[in-house]
N, C-alpha and C positions, 0 to 999 in steps of 0.2 A: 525431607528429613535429613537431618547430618547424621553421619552413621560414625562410630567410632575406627572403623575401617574399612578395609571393601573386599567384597568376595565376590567369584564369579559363580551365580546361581542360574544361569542362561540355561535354557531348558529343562530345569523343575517347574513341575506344576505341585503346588502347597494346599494342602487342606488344614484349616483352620477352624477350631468349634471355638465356641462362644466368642466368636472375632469383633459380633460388638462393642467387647468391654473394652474398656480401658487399658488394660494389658495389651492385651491377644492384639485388639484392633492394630496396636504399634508394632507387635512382631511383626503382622499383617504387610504394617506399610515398610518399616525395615528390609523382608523378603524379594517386595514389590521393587525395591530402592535399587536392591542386587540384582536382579534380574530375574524373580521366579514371576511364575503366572500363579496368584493366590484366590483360592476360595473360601471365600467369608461365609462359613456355615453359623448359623444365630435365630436360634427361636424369636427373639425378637426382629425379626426383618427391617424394620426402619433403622435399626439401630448400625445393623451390617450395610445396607444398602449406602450410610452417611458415609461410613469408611467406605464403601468400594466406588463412592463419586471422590474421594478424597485422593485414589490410587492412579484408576483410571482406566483405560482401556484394557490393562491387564489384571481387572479387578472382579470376579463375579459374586454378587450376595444371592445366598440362596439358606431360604425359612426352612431349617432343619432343626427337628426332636433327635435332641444326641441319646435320648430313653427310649428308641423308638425305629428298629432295626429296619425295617419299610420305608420310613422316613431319611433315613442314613443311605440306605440303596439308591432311593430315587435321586437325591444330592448326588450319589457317583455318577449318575446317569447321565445329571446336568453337567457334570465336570469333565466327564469324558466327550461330550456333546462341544463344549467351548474349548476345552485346552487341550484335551490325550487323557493318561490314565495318568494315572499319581503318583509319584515317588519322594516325599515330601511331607509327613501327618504331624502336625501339631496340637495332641490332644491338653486344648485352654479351657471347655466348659468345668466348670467346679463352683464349687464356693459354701458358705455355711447358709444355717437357716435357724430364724431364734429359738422355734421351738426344739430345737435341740441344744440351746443354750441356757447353760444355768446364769439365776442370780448372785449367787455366793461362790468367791473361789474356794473355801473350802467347808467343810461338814463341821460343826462346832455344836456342843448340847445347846445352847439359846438362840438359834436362827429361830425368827419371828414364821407366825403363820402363813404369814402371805408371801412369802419370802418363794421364789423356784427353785427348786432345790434340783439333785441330782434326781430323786424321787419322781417328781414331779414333769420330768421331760417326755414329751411326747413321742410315743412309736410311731406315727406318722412323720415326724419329725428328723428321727435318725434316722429312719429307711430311703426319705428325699434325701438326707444330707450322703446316706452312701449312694446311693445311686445315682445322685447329681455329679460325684469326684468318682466312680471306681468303675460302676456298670458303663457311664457314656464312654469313659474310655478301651472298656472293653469292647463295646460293640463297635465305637466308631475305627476301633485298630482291627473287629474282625472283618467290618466291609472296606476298610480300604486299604490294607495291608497286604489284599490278596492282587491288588494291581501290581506289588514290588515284588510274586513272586519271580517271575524268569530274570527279570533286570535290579535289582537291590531294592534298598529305596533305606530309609531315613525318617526313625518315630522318635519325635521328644516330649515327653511328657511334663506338667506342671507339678510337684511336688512343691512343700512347702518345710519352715524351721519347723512346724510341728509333728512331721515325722519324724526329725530326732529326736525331740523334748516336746512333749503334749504341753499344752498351753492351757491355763485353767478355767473354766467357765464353758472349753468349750469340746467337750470329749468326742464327741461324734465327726467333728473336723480332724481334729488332732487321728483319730484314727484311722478315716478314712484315707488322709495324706499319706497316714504309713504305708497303706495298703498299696499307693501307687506308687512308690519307693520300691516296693518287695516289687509289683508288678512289672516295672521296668527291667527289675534286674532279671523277673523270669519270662521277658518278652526277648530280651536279649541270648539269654541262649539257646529258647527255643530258636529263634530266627536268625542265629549267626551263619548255620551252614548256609541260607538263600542267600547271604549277603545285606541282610537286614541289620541295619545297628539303632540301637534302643537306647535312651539317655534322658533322663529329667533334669531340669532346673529346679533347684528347693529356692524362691526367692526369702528372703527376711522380712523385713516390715515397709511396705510402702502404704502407702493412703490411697484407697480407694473408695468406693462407693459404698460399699459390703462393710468396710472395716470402720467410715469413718466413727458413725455414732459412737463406736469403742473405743474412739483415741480423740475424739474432742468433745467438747460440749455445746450446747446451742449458742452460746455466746463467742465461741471460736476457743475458749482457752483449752489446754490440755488435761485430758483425764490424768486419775489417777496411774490408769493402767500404762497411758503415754509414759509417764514420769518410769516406772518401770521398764518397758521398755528398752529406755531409752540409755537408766542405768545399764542395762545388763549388753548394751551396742559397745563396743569400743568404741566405734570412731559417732558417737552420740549425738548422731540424728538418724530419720530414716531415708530410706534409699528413693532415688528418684529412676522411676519407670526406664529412662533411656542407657540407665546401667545396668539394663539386662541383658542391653542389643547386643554386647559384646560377646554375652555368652551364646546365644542367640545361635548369633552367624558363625561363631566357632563352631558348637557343633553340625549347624545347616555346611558347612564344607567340607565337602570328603579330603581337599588336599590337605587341612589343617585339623582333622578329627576320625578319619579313617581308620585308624586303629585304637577308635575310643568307643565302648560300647557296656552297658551295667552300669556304669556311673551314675550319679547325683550329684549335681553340681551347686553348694550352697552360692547365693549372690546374699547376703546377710550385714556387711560392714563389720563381720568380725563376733556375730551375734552366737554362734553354734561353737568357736572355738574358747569362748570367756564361761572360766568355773566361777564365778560370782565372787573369786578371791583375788 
């Protein structure tokens, strides 16, 4: 992987949740590039195992429930077992889920019957969508945050643009992001005396697997919702995954982020700072 710069991460060992995905996996190999030793945690284990034959010898997959504090222990266990103890967390599991997305952006007297309304969204639905983005990241920062107490260590969390502007259709996202916005800022000063520093990426709109159906159609052209979007982008397209790295390994380096800690860092193309005038 070509890295937009280079940092020296020699003697970090990285824990990574949902590291199969599309995102995270690249953090993943990014961290790998620098020199950390990373752990691919990923409920779906083929998924992590593809990336950690991709990395290499300093690559381990291991099938972990980031919902699932047992399952998050036994993962340290295996990390401590291959590399040392962790100073390094990158909480990446997140994402939405439909039953917690409406049909209509907005309430109007003649939405049709069949229509999903805001009504109509499942409590099964937003309890996965928080507990997929808020809880995994609670538990996986409580089992492995306690490896950085005597020696520091370094948690970046995934936030998104919908924790500063909820996005419509999809409330339980949009919320949930805020909540790991607020989260970092209050991991951050919990953990400043140990020398823990806590910091999220808000990314903007990139195409992934989760988001595609909602920004193309089966034919490939763009939704309506793209076309929005893409107005509201200044620099009017969306962002491509490897313009995250820089934010990335900024904050992954103490010499170039050391005294950076509560922050949210938008990657957007200019999306969070455009009033729509």
């Amino acid at each position: 992987m070509k890295l937009p710069f280079h940092v020296d991460l020699s003697g970090k060992v990285a824990v990574l949740t949902g590291a199969g995905g599309v995102l995270i996996s690249q953090f993943a190999k990014a961290l790998a590039e620098s020199g950390a030793k990373v752990a691919l945690l990923d409920i779906n284990l083929p998924a992590a195992e593809a990336v950690a034959a991709e990395i290499g010898e300093n690559a381990l997959a291991i099938e972990t429930n980031a919902l699932d504090k047992a399952s998050l222990t036994a993962a340290r266990e295996k990390v401590h077992a291959a590399f040392g103890k962790v100073n390094l967390l990158v909480n990446g599991a997140g994402g939405n889920n439909p039953k917690a997305t409406t049909d209509n952006e907005y309430m109007t007297p003649d939405i049709p019957e069949e229509t999903k309304t805001f009504f109509k969204l499942e409590e099964s639905g937003i309890r996965f969508v928080f507990d997929l983005n808020i809880t995994s990241a609670f538990l996986t920062t409580q089992v492995f945050a306690e490896d950085m107490l005597d020696t520091g260590g370094n948690i970046i969390n995934l936030s998104s643009m919908n924790a500063f502007t909820p996005l419509t259709k999809i409330p339980a996202y949009s919320a949930a992001k805020a909540g790991i916005s607020n989260f970092t800022e209050w991991l951050a000063v919990h953990f400043a005396p140990v020398g823990i520093r806590c910091n999220a990426i808000a990314p903007g709109f990139f195409v992934g697997n989760q988001n595609r159906g909602l920004l193309f159609n089966p034919d490939g052209s763009p939704t309506a919702r793209t076309g929005k979007i893409l107005a509201g982008t200044p620099m009017n397209r969306f962002g491509e995954v490897d313009e995250l790295i820089g934010t990335l390994l900024f904050l992954a380096d103490e010499g170039a982020s050391g005294f950076i800690t509560g922050v949210v860092i938008p990657v957007d193309g200019g999306y969070h700072a455009y009033s729509g005038v």
